[in-house]
N, C-alpha and C positions, 0 to 999 in steps of 0.2 A: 832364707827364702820366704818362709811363713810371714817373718815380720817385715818384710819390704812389700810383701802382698797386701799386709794389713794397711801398712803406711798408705800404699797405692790408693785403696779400697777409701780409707778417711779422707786422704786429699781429693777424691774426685767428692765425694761425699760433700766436704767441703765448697767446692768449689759449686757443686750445684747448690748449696745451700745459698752463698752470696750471688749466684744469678737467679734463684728465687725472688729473695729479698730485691736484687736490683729491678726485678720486673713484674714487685709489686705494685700496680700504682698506688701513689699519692696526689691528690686532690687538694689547692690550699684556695680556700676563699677569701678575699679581699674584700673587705667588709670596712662602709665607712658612717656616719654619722657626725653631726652637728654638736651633740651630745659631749661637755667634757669628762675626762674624765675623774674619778671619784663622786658622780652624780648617781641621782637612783636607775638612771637609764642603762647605763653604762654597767653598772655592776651588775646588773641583769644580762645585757648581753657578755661579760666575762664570763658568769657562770653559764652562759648556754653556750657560747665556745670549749669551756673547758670540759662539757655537759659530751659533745659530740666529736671531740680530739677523744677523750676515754672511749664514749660507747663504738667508735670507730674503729679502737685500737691504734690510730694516729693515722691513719686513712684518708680522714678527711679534716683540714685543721683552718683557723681560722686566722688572719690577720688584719688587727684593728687597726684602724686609724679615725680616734677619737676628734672632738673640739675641732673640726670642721679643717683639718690638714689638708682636704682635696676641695675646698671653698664651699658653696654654697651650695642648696641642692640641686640646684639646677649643674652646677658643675658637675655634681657627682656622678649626675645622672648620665652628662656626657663622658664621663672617663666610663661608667660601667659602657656606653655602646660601643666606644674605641676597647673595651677590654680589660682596661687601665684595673677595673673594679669587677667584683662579681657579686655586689651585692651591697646594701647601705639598708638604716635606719632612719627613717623620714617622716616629715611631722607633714600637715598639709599641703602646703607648697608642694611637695616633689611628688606626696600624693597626688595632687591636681594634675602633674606634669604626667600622670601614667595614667588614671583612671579617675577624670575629673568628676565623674559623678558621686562615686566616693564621698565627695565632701560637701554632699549634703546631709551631712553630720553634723555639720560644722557652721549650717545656715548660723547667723547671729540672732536671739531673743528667739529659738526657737524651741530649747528645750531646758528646763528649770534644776530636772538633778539630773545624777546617773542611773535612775533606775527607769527613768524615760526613753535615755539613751541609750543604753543596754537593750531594753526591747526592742527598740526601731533599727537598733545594729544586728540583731538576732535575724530579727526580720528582714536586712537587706542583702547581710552574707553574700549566701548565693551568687546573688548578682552582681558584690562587688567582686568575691573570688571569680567568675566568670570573666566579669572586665580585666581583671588585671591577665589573667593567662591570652585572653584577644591581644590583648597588645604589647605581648612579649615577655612575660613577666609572674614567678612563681610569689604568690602571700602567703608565703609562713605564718606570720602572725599580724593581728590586727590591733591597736589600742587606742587610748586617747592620750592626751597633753594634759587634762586638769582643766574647769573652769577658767578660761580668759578675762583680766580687769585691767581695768584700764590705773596705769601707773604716769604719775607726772610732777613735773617738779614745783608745780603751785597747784591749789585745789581748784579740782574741775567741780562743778555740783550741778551742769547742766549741758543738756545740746548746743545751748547755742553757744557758752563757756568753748567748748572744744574745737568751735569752730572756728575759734582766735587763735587755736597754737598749731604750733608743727608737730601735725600729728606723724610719726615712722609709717609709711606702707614701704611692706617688705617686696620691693621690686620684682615685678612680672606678676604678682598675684593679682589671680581676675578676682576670687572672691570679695579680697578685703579693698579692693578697688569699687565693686559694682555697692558694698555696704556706703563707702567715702561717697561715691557719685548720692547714692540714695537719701542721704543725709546731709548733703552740701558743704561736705567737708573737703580743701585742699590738700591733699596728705605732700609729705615729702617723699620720696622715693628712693629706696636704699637697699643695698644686700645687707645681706646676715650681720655678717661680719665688721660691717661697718658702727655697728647701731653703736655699740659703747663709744668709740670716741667723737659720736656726732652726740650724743646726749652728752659730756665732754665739752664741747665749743661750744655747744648750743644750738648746732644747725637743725637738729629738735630739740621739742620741750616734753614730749607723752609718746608715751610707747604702750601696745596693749599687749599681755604674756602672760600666760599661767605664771601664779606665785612662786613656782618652781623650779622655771625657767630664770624669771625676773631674779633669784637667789643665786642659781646657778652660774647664771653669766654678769652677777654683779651688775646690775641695771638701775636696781632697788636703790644703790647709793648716791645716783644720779636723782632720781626721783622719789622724793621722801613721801609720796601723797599717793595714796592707793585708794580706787572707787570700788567700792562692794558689791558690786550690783555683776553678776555676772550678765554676760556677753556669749558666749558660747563656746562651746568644749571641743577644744583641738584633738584633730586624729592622728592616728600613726600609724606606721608600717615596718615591716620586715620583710625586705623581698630581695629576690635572688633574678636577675635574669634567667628568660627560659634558655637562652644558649648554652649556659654554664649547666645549670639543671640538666641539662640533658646527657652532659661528656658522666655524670655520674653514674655511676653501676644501679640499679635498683634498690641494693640491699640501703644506701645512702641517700638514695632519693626518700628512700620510706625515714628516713632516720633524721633529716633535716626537715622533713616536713609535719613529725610527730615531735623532737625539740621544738621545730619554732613556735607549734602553737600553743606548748608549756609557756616558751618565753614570754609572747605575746599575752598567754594570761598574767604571769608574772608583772610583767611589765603595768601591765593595768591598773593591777592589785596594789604593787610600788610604788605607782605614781599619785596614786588616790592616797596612799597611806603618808607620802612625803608629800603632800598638796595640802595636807590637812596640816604638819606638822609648819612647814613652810611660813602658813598665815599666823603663826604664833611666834615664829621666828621672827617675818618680819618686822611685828608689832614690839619684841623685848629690842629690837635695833633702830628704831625710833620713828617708824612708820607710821604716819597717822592715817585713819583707816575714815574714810568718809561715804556718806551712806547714799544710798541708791538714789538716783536722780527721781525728784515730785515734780520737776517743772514739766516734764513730759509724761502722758497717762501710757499705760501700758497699749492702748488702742495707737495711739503714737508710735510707738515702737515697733509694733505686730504691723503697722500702713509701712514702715522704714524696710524692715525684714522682707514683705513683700515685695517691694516694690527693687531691691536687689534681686530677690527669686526671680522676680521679672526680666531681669533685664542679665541674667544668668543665662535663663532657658532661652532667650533671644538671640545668644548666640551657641548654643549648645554644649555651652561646659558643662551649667545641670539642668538636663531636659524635663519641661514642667511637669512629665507623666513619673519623672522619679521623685522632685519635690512632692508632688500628690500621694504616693505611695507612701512616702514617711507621714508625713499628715494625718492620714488616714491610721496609720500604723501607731501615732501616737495618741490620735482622740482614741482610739479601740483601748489604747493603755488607761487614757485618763478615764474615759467613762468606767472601767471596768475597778478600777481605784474607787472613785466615788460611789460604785455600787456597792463597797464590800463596807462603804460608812455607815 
């Protein structure tokens, strides 16, 4: 009798033990990116999934889909609203698509290193995590792309050079359209995913891409001629819609949003450290590296830059009172450099 009591006793024991377990929830995020993988991007967010499947105890886990499986980002963005997704890593582009002020980061010939852009990022924070939670949308983390140069399969060495070839615009982007308009440049127009085998046929000839992108996605061997003169440092994201954020317990919401901003510095730290290594790359795989355009004075450049800000703020992707802020935010940087000579 004793041991049929005890049995009893373990099998109910049991038994609520696997309807514990079955009504534990689990949380799985569907997390996409452009990014292939075995890239510095990429290994960074594995380790911040495998970072938050542990500290969750498997709670809340992650599922990748790397090298642009759900298209472009404009797709991804549409699969996260249908559900499809709950979350992606995104360079400008999809940035603009969610909080286009953002990417006055990313004005072109506006800022020299990263420690200009670093400050004027410090400085606009706030306001960008603000934007993104207004229009649906939690930012884990924030980073750049690396210096943008311009890549092409004969040597450009000027403006008006470029004006002759089929320059890549990445389809729907206002920015890199209102730069084209401001310069009198025709671009071609194209998704992501197209770019390699239109440089390929030929239906381009020049594509502009951090060096680590250009390695990444095999670009570079389309285009043997890389211009040194940087152009402007591409941003990123790590973001989760707020719908999904929300079905989270707290204890998860605090855990995904202290991960991502590890990742996100990670990622920054990564991307600068393979950006650097990239241009060395390039050059042992037979890259010729050609030097920053003279035909045009840097007052040329800085009248081009505006005169896209201009016509930015005109339609309110980046309103001039946020251009002005960076501005301001970055002479305070520079003057403050030059005092310390």
């Amino acid at each position: 009798m004793k041991t049929r009591v005890q049995i009893g006793v373990a099998a109910i024991l049991f038994m609520l033990g696997i309807i514990s377990v079955a009504a534990s929830p689990r949380y799985v995020l569907k997390f996409a990116t452009l990014a292939p993988q075995g890239t510095a991007w990429m290994n960074v967010i594995n380790a911040w999934a495998a970072q938050v499947a542990k500290d969750s105890d498997g709670q809340l886990t992650f599922k990748l889909y790397p090298g642009g499986v759900f298209g472009d980002e404009p797709d991804m963005l549409r699969e996260i609203r249908f559900g499809e997704l709950q979350g992606g890593a995104f360079t400008g582009h999809g940035v603009g698509d969610i909080y286009s002020p953002a990417r006055v980061l990313e004005i072109p010939f506006l800022f020299h290193h990263y420690a200009e852009w670093n400050f004027v990022r410090a400085k606009l924070m706030p306001q960008i995590r603000d934007g993104f939670s207004r229009h649906g949308y939690v930012l884990l983390g924030f980073m750049d792309t690396g210096f943008i140069r311009l890549f092409s399969r004969v040597p450009i060495r000027s403006l008006a050079q470029l004006r002759t070839h089929r320059v890549w615009l990445w389809q729907g982007d206002p920015l890199v359209q209102a730069f084209f308009d401001a310069t009198g440049i025709p671009p071609v127009p194209l998704a992501f995913p197209d770019v390699y085998l239109s440089l390929s046929t030929g239906l381009i000839d020049t594509v502009a891409a951090p060096p680590l992108a250009a390695i990444a996605l095999q670009w570079f061997t389309k285009t043997p001629y890389m211009t040194t003169m940087r152009i402007s440092n591409g941003v990123g994201a790590l973001v989760v819609p707020r719908q999904f954020f929300d079905t989270l317990p707290p204890d998860l919401q605090a855990l995904l949003v202290r991960t991502g901003k590890t990742a996100g510095k990670a990622l920054r730290a990564a991307t600068r450290a393979q950006s650097h290594r990239s241009l060395a790359a390039l050059k042992s795989h037979g890259v010729t590296f050609l030097p920053a355009w003279t035909d045009e004075s840097p007052a040329e450049l800085v009248a081009i830059r505006d005169r896209a800000a201009a016509a930015l703020a005109k339609t309110g992707y980046i309103p001039a009172a946020t251009y002005a802020e960076a501005q301001q935010a970055l002479s305070a940087f520079r003057d403050h450099k030059e005092a310390k000579r």
